[in-house]
N, C-alpha and C positions, 0 to 999 in steps of 0.2 A: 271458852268462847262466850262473847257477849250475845244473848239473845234479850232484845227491846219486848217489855211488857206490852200486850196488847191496852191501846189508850182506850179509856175509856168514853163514851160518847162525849165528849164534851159538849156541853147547848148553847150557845152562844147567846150572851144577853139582849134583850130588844136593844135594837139601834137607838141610839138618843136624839129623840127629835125637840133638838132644841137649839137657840142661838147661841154659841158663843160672844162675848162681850170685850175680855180681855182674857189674855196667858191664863190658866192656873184657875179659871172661875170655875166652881161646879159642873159646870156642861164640859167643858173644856176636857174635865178631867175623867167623865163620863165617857166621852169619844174617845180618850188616851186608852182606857181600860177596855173599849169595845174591842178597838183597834189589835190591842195586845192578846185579846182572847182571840179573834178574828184570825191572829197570824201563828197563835200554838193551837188551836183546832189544823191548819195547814196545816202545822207542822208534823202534828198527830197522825193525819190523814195520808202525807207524804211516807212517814214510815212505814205504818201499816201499809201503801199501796207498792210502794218502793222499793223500801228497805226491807223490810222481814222477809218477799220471797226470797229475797238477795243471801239473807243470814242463812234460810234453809237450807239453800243453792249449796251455801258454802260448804255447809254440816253436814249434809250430804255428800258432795265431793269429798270430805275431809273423812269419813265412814268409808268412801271409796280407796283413798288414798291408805289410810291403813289397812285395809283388805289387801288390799295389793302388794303392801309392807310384807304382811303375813305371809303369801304366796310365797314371794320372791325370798325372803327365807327360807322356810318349805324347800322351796327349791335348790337353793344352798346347800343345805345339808344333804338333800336327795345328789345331786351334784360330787359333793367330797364324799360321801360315803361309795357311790357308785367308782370313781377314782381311786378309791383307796383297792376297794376290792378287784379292779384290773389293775392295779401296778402287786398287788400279789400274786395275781393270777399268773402276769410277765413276768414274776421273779420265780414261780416255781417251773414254770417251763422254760424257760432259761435254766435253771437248777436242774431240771430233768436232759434238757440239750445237751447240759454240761457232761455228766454224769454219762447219758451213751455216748456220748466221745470219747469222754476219757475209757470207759468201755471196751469201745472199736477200737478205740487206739492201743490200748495193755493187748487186746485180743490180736490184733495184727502184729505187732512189737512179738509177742509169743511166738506165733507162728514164723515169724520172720529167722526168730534165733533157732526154732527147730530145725527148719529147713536149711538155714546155715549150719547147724549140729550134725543135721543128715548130712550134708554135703560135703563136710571135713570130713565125717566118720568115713565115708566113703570114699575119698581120696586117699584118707589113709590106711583102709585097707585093702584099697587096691595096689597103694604104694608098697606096700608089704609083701601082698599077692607078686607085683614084677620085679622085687628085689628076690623074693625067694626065688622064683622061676629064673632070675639069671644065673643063678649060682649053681 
């Protein structure tokens, strides 16, 4: 960023009090030169009054603006990181959901087959039990 040097006083030369004659005669060129310091003391005066809070202003905000850059990364990363660690968190209890299911499910499946085991065993030997008793 451009920052304008502070100008320095500039003094502006005594006025020329004197006639002009024609174009271009010494006096003439006396008041061209008065004129031209006259208008970059303005100028001078303009920036410094002007322009330079303006450049601060800017550098300033511009200080602000990358603070804020900073943050908002900061944040970013606080953001994925935090993400990242709940989509593990859902995938092991998810993994653990799975896992007592499959669990309850073998554990019922078992018991289902004994009780169907117990329940043949006992048909067939009761079937045995009133086959013999007929005979």
């Amino acid at each position: 960023m451009q920052v304008l040097a502070q100008p320095s006083s500039l003094s502006l030369p005594a006025r020329p009090n004197c006639f002009v004659w024609y174009e271009g005669d010494p006096c003439d060129v006396q008041i061209q030169q008065y004129h031209q310091a006259a208008q970059l003391r303005q100028q001078q005066e303009w920036q410094t009054n002007v322009v330079s809070p303006l450049l601060k202003q800017l550098a300033d905000q511009q200080q602000q603006i990358t603070g804020q850059q900073r943050q908002i990364k900061t944040l970013q990363i606080k953001i994925e990181s935090q993400t990242a660690t709940a989509l593990q968190s859902e995938a092991r209890n998810q993994a653990l959901l799975g896992g007592v299911g499959a669990g309850l499910g073998a554990t019922l499946a078992f018991l289902v087959a004994v009780v169907a085991f117990r329940k043949l065993a006992r048909n067939a030997t009761l079937g045995q039990l009133s086959s013999a008793s007929l005979k």
